[in-house]
mmCIF file of the C-alpha atoms, coordinates in Angstrom:
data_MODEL
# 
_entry.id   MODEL 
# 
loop_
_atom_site.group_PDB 
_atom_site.id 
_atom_site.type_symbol 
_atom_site.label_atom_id 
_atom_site.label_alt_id 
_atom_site.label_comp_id 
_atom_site.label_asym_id 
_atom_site.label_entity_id 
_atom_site.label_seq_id 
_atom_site.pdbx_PDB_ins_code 
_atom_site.Cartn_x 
_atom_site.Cartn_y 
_atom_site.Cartn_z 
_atom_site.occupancy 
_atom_site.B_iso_or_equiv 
_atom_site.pdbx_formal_charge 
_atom_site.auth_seq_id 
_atom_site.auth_comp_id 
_atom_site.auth_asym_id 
_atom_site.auth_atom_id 
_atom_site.pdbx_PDB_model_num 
ATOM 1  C CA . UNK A 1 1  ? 28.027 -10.361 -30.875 1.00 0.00 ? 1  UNK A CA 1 
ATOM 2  C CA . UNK A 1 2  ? 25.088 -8.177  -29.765 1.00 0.00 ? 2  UNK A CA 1 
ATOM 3  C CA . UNK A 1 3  ? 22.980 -6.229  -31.639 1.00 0.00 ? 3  UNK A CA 1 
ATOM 4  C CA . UNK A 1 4  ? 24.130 -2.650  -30.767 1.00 0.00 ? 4  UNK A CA 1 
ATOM 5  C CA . UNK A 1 5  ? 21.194 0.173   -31.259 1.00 0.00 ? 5  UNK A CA 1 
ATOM 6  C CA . UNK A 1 6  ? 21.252 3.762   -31.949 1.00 0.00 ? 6  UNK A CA 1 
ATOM 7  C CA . UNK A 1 7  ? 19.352 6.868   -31.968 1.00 0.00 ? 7  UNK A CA 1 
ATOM 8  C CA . UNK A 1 8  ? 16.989 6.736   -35.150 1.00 0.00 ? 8  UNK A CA 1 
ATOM 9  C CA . UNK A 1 9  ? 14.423 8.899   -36.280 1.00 0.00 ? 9  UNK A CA 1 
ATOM 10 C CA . UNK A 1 10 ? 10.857 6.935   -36.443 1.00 0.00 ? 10 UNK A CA 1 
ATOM 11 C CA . UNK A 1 11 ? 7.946  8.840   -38.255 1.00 0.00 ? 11 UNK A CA 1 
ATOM 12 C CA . UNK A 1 12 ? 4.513  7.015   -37.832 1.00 0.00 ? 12 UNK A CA 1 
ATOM 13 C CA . UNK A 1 13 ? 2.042  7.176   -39.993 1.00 0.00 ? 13 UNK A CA 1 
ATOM 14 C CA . UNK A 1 14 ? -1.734 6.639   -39.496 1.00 0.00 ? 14 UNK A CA 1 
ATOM 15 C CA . UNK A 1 15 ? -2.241 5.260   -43.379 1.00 0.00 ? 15 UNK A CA 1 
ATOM 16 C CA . UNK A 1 16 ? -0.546 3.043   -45.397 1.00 0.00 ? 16 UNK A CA 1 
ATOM 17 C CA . UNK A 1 17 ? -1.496 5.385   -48.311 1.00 0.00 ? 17 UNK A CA 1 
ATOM 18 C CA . UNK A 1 18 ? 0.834  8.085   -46.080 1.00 0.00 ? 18 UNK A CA 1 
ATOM 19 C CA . UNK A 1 19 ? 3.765  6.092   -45.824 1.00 0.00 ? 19 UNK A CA 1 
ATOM 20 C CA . UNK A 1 20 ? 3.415  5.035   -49.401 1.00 0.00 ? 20 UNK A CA 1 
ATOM 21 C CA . UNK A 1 21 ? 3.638  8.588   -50.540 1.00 0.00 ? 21 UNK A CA 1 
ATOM 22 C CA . UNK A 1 22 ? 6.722  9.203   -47.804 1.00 0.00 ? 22 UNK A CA 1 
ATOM 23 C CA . UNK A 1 23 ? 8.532  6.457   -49.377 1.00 0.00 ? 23 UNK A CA 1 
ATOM 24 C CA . UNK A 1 24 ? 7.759  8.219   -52.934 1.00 0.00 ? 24 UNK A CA 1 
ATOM 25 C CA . UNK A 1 25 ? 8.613  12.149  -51.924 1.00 0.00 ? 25 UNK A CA 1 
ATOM 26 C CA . UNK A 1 26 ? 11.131 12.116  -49.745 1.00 0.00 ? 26 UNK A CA 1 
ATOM 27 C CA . UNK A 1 27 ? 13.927 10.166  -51.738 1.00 0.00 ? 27 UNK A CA 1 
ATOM 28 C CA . UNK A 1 28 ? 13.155 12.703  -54.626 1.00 0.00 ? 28 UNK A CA 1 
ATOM 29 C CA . UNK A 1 29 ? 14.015 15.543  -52.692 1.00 0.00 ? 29 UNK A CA 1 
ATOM 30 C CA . UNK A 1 30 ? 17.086 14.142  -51.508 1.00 0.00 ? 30 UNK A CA 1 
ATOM 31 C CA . UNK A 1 31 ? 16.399 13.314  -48.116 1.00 0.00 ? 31 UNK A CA 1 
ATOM 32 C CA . UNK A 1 32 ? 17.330 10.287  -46.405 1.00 0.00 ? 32 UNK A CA 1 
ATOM 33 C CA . UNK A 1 33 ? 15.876 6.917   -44.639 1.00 0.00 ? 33 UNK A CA 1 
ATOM 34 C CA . UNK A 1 34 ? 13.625 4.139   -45.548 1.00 0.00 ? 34 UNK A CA 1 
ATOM 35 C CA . UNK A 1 35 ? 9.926  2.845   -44.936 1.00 0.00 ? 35 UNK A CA 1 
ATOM 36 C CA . UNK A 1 36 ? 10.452 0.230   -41.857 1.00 0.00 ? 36 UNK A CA 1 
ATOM 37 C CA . UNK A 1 37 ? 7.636  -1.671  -39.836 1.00 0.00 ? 37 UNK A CA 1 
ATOM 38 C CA . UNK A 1 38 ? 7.084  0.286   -36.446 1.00 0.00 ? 38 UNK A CA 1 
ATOM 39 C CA . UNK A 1 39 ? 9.138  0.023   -33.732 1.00 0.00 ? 39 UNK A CA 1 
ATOM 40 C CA . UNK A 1 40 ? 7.907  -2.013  -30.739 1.00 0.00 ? 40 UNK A CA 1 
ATOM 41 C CA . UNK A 1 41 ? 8.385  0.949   -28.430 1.00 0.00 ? 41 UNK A CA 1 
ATOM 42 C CA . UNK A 1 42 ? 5.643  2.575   -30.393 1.00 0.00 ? 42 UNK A CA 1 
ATOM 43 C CA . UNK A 1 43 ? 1.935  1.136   -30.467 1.00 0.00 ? 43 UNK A CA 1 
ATOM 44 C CA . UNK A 1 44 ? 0.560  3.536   -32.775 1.00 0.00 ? 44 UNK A CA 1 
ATOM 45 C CA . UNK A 1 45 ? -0.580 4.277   -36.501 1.00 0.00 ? 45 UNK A CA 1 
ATOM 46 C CA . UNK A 1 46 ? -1.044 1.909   -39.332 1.00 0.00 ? 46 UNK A CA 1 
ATOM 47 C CA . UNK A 1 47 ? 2.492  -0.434  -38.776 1.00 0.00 ? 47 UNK A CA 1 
ATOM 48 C CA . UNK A 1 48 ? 4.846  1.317   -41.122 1.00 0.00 ? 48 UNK A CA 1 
ATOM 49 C CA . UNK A 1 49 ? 6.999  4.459   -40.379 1.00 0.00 ? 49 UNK A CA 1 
ATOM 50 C CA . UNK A 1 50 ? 9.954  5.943   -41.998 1.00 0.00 ? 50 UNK A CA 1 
ATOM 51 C CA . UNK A 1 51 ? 13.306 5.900   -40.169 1.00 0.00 ? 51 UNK A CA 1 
ATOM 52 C CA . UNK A 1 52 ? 16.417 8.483   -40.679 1.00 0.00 ? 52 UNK A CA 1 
ATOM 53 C CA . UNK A 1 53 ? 18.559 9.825   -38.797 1.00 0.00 ? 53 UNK A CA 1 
ATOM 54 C CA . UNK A 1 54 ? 18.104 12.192  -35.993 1.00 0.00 ? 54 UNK A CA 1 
ATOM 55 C CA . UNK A 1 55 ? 19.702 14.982  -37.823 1.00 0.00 ? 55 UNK A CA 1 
ATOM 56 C CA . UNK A 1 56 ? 17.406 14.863  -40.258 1.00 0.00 ? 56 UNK A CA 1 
ATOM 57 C CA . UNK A 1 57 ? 14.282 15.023  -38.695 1.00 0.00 ? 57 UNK A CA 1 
ATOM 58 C CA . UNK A 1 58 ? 13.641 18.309  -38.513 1.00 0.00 ? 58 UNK A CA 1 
ATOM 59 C CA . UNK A 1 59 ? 14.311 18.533  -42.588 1.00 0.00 ? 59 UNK A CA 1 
ATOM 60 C CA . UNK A 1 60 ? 11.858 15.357  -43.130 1.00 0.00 ? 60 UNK A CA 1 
ATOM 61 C CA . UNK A 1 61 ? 9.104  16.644  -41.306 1.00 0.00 ? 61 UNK A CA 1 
ATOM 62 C CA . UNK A 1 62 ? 9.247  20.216  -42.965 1.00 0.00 ? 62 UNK A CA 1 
ATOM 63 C CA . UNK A 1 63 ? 8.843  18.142  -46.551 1.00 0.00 ? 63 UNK A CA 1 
ATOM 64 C CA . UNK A 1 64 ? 6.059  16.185  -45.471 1.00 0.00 ? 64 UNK A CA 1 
ATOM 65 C CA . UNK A 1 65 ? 4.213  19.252  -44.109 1.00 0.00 ? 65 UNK A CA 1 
ATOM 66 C CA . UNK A 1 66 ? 5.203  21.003  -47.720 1.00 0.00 ? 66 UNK A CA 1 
ATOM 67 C CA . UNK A 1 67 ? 3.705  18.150  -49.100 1.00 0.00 ? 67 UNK A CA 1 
ATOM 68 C CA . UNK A 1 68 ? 0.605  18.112  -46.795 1.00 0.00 ? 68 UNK A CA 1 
ATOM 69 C CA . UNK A 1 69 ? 1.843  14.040  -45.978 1.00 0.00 ? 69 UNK A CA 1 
ATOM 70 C CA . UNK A 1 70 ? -0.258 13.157  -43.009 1.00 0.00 ? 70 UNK A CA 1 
ATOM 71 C CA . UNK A 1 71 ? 2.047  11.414  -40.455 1.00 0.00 ? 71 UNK A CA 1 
ATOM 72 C CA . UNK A 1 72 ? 0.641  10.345  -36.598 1.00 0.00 ? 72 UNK A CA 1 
ATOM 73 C CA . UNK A 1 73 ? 3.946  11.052  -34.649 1.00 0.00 ? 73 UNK A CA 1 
ATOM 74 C CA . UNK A 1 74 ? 7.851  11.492  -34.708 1.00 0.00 ? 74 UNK A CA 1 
ATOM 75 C CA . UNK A 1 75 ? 10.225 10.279  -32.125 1.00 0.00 ? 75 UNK A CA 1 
ATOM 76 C CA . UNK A 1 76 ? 13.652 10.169  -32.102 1.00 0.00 ? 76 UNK A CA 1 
ATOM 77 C CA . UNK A 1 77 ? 14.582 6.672   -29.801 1.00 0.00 ? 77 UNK A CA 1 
ATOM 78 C CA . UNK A 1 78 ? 17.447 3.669   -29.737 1.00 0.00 ? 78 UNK A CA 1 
ATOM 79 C CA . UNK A 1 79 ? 16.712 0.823   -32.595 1.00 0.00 ? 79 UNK A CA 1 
# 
């Protein structure tokens, strides 16, 4: 059976030390997705980005900013 992708939120970051404190804030404030290793489509930042749904970009990116957490890039593609 093959692997079938989807649309997925990837946020890059340019630090391990930003993705570190993602993977900390975001779950507290309720807000979905998990730390993942970058997607091959995307040859930037430090090799770890977060991934959520689409839906919820717009919400993730508004708490990082809150939280001044440094990220390199956002893109919403199939994984």
């Amino acid at each position: 059976m093959p692997l079938v992708k989807k649309l997925a939120c990837v946020i890059v970051f340019g630090s391990a030390t930003a993705a570190m404190e993602a993977e900390s804030y975001l779950p507290v404030r309720g807000l979905p997705g998990r730390i993942i290793p970058i997607p091959e489509q995307i040859s930037a930042g430090c090799g770890l980005s977060w991934k959520a749904e689409p839906e919820d970009k717009d919400r993730i990116v508004k708490a990082l900013d809150e939280a001044d957490i440094k990220y390199a890039g956002v893109y919403v593609l199939k994984i």
